[in-house]
C-alpha positions in Angstrom: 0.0 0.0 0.0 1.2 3.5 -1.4 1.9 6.4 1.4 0.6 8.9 -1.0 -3.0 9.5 -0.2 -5.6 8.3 -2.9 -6.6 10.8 -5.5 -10.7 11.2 -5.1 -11.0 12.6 -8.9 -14.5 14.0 -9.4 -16.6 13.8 -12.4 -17.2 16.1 -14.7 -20.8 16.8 -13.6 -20.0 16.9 -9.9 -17.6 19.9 -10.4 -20.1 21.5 -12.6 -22.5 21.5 -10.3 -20.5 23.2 -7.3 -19.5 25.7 -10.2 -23.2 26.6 -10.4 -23.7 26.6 -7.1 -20.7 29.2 -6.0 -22.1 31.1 -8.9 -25.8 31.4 -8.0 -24.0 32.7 -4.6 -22.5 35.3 -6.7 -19.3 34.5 -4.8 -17.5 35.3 -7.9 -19.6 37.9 -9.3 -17.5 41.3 -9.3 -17.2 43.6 -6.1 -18.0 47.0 -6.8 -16.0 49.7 -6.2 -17.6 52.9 -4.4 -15.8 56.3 -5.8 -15.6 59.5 -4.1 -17.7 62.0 -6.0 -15.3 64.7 -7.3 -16.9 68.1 -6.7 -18.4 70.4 -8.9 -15.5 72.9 -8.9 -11.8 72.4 -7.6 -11.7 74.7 -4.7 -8.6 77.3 -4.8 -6.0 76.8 -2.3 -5.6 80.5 -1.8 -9.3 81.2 -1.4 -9.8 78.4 0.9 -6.7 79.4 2.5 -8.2 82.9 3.7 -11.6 82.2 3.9 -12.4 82.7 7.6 -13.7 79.8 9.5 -16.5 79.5 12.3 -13.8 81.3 15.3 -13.0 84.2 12.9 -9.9 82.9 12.0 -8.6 81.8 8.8 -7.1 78.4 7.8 -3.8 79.6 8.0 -4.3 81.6 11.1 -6.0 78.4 12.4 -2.5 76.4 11.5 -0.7 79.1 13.7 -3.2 78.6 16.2 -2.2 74.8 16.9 1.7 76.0 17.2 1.5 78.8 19.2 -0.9 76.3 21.6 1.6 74.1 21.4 4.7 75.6 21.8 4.4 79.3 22.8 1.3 79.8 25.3 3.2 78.2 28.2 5.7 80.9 28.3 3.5 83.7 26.4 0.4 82.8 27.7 -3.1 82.7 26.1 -3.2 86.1 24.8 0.3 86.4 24.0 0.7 88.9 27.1 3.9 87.1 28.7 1.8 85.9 31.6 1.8 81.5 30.7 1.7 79.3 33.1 6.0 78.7 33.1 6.2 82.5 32.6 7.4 83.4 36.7 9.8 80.7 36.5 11.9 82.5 33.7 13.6 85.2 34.3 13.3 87.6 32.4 10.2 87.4 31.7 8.6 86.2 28.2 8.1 89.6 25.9 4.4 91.0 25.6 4.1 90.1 21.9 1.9 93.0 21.1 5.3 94.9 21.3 6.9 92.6 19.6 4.2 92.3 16.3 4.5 95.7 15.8 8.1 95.2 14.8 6.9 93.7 11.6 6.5 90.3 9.9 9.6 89.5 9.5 11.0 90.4 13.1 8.3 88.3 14.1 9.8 85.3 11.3 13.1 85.7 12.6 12.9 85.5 16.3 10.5 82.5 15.9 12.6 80.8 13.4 15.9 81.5 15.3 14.8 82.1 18.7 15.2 85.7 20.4 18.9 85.8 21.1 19.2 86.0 17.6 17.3 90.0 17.7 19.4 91.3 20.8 16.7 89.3 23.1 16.9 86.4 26.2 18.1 83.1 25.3 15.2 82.1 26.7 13.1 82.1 23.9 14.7 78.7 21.8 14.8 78.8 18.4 11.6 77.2 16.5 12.7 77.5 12.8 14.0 73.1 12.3 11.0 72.2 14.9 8.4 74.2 12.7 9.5 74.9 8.9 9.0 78.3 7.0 5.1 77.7 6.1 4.5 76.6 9.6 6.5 79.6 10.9 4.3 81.9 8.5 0.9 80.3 10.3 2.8 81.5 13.6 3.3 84.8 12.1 -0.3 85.2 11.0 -2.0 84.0 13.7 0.1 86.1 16.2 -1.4 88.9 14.5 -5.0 87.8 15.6 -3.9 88.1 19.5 
């Protein structure tokens, strides 16, 4: 007696008739493919970009938003008055940025990008410009301007 199992082979008819079967299950019938609808009009990126949302703010203002939450309010506080929550352990104190925005955009570009010392100012304030890029930085810029 052989070690190799027996070969059942099946007739014709037989494997027909499970064909059949799996087809009448539509278990090989084609799965269809649900597409995202493609709007109407391709929105522009510069309109949608300004275009103010539901807080007054606009997209990119709302970018800066998320930055300055996350990496200036401690020290700057909420409305960018110097008064944050780690602002009486440093010494001297974080700037009032409503000073500091008058100095213009690109004051404002530079000592986020390469942190105060770089304008004359405290060490204090680390340089952002690897951690956040040059578009981020702009959003920084812009929504500082909201405060």
């Amino acid at each position: 007696m052989s070690i190799i199992p027996m070969v059942v082979f099946l007739s014709v008819t037989f494997v027909i008739s499970i064909g059949a079967f799996l087809w009448g299950m539509k278990v090989f019938s084609p799965v269809e493919i649900k597409r995202a609808a493609l709007p109407e009009e391709h929105p522009d990126p510069l309109r949608s970009a300004l275009e103010k949302t539901a807080n007054g703010l606009s997209n990119v203002e709302l970018v800066g938003k998320q930055y300055y939450e996350a990496y200036c309010m401690v020290c700057h506080g909420e409305r960018g008055a110097g008064d944050g929550f780690n602002a009486f352990n440093l010494n001297p104190r974080p700037a009032d940025l409503a000073a500091v925005k008058k100095k213009g955009d690109e004051h404002l570009f530079n000592v986020i990008s390469n942190g105060s010392a770089s304008v004359g100012g405290t060490p204090l304030c680390p340089p952002w410009g690897k951690t956040l890029g040059e578009e981020h930085t702009r959003s920084l810029v812009a929504y500082l301007h909201t405060l």
